[in-house]
N, C-alpha and C positions, 0 to 999 in steps of 0.2 A: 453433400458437403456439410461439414461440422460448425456449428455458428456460437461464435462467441461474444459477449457481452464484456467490454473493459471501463471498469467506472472509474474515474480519476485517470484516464488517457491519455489528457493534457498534460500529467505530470513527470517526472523522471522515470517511475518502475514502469509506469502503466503506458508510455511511449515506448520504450523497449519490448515491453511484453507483447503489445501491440504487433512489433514486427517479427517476434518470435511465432505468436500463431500465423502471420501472413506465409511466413515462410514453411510454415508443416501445413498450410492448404484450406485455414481455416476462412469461411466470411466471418470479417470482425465487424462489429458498430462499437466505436469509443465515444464515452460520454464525460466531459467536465463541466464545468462553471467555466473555464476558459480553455483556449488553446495550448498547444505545447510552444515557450516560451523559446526553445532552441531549435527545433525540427517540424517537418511539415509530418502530418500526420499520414500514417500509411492506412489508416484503417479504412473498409470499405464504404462508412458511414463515420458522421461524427457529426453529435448533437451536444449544441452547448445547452445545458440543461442543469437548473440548483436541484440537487438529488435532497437538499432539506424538506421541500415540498415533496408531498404521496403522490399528489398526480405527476408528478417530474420520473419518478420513480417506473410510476405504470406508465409514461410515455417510453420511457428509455428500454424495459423490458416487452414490451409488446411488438411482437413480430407481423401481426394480425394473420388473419385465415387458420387459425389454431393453434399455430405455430408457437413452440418456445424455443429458447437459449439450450445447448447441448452446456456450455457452460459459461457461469456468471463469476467473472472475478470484480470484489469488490476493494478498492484501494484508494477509493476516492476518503477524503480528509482533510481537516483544517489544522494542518502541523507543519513543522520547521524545527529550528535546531532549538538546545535546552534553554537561551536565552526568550527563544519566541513562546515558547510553549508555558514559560513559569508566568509570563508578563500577562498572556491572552485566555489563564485557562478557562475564564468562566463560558468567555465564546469558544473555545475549542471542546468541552462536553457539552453544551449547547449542540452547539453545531453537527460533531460525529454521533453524539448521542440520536438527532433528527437521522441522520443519513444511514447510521447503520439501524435504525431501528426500522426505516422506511422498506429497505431496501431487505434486508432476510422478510417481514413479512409479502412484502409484494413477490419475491421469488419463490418463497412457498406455495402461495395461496394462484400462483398462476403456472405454475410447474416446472418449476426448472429441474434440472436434473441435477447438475451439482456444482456447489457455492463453493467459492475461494474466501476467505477473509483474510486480510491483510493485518494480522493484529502488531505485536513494538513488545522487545525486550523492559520496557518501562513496565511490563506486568509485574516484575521482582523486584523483589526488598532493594534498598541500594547495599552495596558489596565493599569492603575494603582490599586494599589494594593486596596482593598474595592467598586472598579465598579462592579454594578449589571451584573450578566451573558449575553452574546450576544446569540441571535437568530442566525438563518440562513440569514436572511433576514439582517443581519445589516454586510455582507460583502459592502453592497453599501451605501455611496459610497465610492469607493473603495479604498483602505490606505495600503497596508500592509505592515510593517515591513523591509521584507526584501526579496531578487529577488526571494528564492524558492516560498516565497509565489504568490510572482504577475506571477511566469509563474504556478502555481497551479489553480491559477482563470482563467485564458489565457487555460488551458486544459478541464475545467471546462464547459464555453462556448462552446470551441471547440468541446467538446462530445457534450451536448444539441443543436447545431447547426444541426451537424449529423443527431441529434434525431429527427429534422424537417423536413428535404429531405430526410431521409432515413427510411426504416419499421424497426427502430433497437430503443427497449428498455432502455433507460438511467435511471443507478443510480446511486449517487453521495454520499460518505459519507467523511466528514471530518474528520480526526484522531488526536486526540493529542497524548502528549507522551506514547507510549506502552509500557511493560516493563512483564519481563517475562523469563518461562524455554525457554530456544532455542533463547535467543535471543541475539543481538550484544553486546559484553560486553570488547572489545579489539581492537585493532587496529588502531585507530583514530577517530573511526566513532559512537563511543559509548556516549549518553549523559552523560553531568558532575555528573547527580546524581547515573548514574550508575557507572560511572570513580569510583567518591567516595565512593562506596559501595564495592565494589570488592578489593579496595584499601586495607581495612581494611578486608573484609572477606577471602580473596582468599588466605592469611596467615595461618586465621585462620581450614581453612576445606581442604588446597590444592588441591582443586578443583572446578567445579560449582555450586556456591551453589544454590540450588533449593528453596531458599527461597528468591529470588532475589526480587519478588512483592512485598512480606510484608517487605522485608528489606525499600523498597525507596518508598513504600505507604506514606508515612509523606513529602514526597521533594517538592510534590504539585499533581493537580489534574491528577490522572494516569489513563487511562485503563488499568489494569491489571491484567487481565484474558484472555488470546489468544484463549483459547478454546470456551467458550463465546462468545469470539469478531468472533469467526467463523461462528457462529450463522447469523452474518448479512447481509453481504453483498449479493447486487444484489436482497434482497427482500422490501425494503427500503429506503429510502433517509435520511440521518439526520446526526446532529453533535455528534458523537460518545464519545466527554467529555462532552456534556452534555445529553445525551441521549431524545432529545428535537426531533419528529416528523413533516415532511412536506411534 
């Protein structure tokens, strides 16, 4: 049986993704700093553990008796929508900068076979509105926006660095905005289109409404479908808004 490693579990991709490996037969162990805020977790293990810390790092990848991860997806992170992200950057590369730096060296240097990283379309320049779509290839050279994005390309590197001196698999997918059942919809850390949507629904249904995707489909280019988007990672590389191959 194939075993997989989900870091940031607790949160919207990495609970989904979670029950995507359950279901093709994988043992999972999901790792956050907290639980999953809408769903009980499916995974076979699940360690609350700060992946800012190394040894957090080598607790969460050590399988013992010689054992490694067949694969490490990593997606754990201290982000939210473009309000949270401009107000907290200095703790937001703080913080992803410890965790993905922790985590590609410890899955190297204990062997994992092959790494996911969960990079963010904030890696490119910002766009006016009627510009032709960007490649992968048109992160360079390199602009982006705003600090999540420049320590998202800085992790980026950093894993395919790994992937040189080390016998470890790299794959990279950039995300734009997701949106979805189980996903962030309160607390500060929720995009404006979802602020906005909830605003007016959560009156109406007093509760979650499950039609969160087709509600904020119109606010601009979404992935939204989590179950789908679980489909991908780690067998691929590519910009997941625009579903473009490399």
């Amino acid at each position: 049986m194939k075993k997989a490693l989900v870091c940031g579990a607790g949160g919207f991709i990495g609970g989904h993704l979670v029950k995507k490996l359950k279901r093709e037969g994988y043992w999972v162990r999901g790792v956050d700093i907290k639980e999953h805020e809408f769903a009980q977790t499916q995974a076979d293990e699940f360690r609350l553990l700060d992946l800012r810390e190394a040894h957090n790092c080598w607790e969460a990848l050590n399988l013992g008796d010689g054992e490694t991860f067949d694969e490490v997806y990593q997606l754990a992170a201290d982000m939210g929508g473009m309000g949270f992200i401009h107000a907290a950057e200095c703790d937001i590369m703080r913080n992803n900068a410890l965790i993905n730096n922790h985590m590609i060296d410890t899955a190297a240097k204990i062997g994992v076979g092959r790494y996911f990283f969960s990079s963010s379309v904030c890696v490119y320049r910002d766009m006016e509105p009627g510009e032709p779509a960007l490649d992968e290839d048109d992160a360079y050279p390199a602009l982006p926006d705003n600090e999540y994005g420049w320590e998202k390309l800085y992790a980026e590197r950093m894993a395919l660095a790994y992937a040189r001196h080390y016998p470890i698999e790299v794959r990279i997918a950039r995300f734009q905005n997701c949106y979805g059942p189980e996903g962030t919809w309160r607390g500060g850390r929720e995009d404006v289109e979802v602020e906005q949507t909830f605003k007016h629904l959560t009156p109406l249904t007093g509760t979650y409404p499950l039609a969160l995707a087709d509600a904020v489909r119109q606010a601009g280019p979404v992935w939204s479908h989590p179950t789908s988007l679980a489909l991908l990672p780690a067998r691929s590389s590519f910009n997941l808004c625009f579903a473009h191959s490399f």
